[in-house]
C-alpha positions as CSV (number, residue, x, y, z in Angstrom):
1,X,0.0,0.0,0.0
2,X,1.0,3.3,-1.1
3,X,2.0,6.0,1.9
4,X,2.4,9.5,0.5
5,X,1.8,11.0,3.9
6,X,4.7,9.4,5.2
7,X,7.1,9.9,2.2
8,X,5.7,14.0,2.1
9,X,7.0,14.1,6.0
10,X,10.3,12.3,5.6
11,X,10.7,14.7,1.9
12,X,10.3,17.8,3.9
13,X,13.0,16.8,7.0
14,X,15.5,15.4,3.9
15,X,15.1,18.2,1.9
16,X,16.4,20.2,4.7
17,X,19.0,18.3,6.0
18,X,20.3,18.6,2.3
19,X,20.0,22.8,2.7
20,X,21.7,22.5,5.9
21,X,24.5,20.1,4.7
22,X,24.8,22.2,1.8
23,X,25.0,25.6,3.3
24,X,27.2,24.3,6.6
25,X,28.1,21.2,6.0
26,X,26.7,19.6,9.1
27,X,22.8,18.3,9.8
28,X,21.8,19.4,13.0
29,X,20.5,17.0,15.6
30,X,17.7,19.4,16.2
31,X,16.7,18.3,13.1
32,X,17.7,14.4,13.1
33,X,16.5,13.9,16.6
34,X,13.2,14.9,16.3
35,X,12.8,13.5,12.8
36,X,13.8,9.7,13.9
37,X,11.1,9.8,17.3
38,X,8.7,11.5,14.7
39,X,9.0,8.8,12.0
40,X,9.0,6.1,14.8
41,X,5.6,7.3,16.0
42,X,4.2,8.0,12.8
43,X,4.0,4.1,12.1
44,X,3.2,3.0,15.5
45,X,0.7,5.4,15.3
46,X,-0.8,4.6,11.7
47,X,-0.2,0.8,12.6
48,X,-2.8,1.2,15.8
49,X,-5.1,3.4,13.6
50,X,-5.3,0.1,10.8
51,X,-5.1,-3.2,13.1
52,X,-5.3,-1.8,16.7
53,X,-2.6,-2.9,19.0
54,X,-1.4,-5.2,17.4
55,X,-0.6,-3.1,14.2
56,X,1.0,-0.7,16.5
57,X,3.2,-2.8,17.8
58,X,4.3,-3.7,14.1
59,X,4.5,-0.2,12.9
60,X,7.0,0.4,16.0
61,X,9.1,-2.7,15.6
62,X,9.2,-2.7,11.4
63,X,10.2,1.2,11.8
64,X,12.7,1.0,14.5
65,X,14.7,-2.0,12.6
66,X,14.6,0.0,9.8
67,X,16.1,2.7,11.9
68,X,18.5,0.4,13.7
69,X,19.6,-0.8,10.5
70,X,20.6,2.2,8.8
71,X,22.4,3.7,12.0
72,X,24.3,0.3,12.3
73,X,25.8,0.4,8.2
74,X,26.5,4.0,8.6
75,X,28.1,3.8,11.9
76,X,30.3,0.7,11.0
77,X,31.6,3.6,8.2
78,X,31.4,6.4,10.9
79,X,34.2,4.3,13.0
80,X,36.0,3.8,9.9
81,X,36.6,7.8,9.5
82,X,34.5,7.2,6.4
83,X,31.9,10.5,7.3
84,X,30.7,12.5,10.1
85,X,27.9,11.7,12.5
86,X,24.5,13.4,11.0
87,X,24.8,11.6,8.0
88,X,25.0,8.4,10.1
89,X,21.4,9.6,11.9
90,X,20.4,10.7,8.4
91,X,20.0,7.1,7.4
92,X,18.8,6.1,10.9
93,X,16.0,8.9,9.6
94,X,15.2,7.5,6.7
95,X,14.7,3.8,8.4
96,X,12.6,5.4,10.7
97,X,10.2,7.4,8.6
98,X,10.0,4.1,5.7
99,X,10.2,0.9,8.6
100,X,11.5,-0.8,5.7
101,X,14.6,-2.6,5.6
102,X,14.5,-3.1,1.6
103,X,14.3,0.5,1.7
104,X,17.1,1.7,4.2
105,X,19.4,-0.4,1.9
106,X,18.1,1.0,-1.4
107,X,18.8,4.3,0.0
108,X,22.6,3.0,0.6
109,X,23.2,2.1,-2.8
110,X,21.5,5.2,-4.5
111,X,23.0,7.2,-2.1
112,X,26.6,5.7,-2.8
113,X,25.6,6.2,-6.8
114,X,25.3,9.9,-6.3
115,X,27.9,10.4,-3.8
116,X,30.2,9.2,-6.5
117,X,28.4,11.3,-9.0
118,X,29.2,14.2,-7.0
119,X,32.5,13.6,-6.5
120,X,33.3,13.0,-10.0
121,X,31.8,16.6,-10.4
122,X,33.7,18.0,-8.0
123,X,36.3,16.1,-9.5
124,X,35.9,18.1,-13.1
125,X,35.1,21.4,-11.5
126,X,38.5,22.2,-9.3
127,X,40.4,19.9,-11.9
128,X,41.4,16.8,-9.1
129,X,41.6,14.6,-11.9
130,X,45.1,14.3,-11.7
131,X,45.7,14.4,-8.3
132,X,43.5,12.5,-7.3
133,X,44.8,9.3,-9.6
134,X,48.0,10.7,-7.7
135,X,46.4,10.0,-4.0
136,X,44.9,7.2,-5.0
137,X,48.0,5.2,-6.3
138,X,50.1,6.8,-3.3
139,X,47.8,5.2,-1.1
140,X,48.2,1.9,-2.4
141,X,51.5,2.0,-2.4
142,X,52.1,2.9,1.2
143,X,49.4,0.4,2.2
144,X,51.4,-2.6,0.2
145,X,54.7,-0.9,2.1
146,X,52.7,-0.7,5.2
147,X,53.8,3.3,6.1
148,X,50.8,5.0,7.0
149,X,49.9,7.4,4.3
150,X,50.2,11.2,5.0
151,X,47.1,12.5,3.2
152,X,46.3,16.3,2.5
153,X,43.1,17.5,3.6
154,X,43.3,20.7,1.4
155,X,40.8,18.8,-0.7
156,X,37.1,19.9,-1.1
157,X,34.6,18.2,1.3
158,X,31.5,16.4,-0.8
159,X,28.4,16.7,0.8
160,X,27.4,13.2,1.3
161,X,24.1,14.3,3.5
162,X,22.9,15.5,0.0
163,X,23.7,11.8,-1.8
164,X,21.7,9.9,1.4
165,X,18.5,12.7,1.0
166,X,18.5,12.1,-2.7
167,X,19.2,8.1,-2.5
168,X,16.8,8.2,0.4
169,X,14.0,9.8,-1.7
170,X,14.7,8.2,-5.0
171,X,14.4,4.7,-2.6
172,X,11.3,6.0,-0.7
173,X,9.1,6.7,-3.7
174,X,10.0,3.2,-4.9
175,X,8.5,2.1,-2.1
176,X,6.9,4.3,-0.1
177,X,4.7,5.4,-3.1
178,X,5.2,2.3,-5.1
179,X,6.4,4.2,-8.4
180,X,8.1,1.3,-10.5
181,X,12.2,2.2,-11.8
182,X,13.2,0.2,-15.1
183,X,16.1,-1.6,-13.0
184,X,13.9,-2.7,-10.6
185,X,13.3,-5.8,-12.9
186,X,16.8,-6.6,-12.7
């Protein structure tokens, strides 16, 4: 069943996590926070409202595994040094507001599609072509050599909060609003 009131709430809060990321490059946790109790009670809520108590309890366990499961991926990459904390809630966000697990990982793989689509742009915009290759095959080389690598950080910073909002909404009107995508017969 189709849910556009639940994929018009969750739009609205990734739309401006995406602004904020954008225009600070952080997403507040007055923002997250909120968002991931709001999503959480949304389906308990619409779960009571379809099949009484036990449809609430449903809604609250199918949306806070969604939640868990997103938080866990992204914190796994959090530990790793691999990005900052809000994006790691963002997912936990959009778990939350779909309570479905499909979902949550759709929104990892679109959101890893543009993040790279980004960076490639960034990429061809302050003309890292180069040195990036350079980094890259530095790296490897010092990891085979086992010497840590010393790594400049003069590079610009791609806003990964706007690849999960975009993954998270291409993911969420797959299923949240059941709109078929070609590949989705692959």
């Amino acid at each position: 069943m189709a849910n556009p009131v639940a994929f018009g709430l969750m739009a609205v809060l990734l739309i401006a996590a995406a602004v904020s990321d954008l225009r600070s490059g952080k997403i507040p946790n007055k923002l997250t926070y909120p968002g991931l109790i709001a999503g959480i009670a949304y389906w308990t809520i619409a779960g009571a409202l379809t099949a009484g108590r036990s449809g609430a309890l449903d809604g609250l366990r199918d949306s806070t595994l969604a939640m868990l499961m997103g938080f866990g991926v992204m914190f796994a990459i959090f530990l790793a040094g691999g990005m900052g904390g809000g994006d790691v809630k963002l997912v936990a966000l959009v778990g939350a507001w779909t309570a479905n697990l499909v979902c949550v990982l759709g929104t990892l793989i679109y959101a890893l599609i543009v993040g790279v689509l980004i960076a490639i742009y960034f990429m061809i915009r302050y003309g890292l072509f180069k040195r990036t290759f350079q980094r890259l095959l530095g790296a490897a080389l010092t990891a085979a050599a086992r010497v840590k690598p010393d790594i400049p950080t003069d590079s610009p910073r791609v806003p990964f909060g706007v690849a999960i909002c975009l993954g998270g909404l291409l993911a969420a009107a797959e299923h949240l609003l059941k709109i078929p995508v070609p590949w989705s017969a692959w």
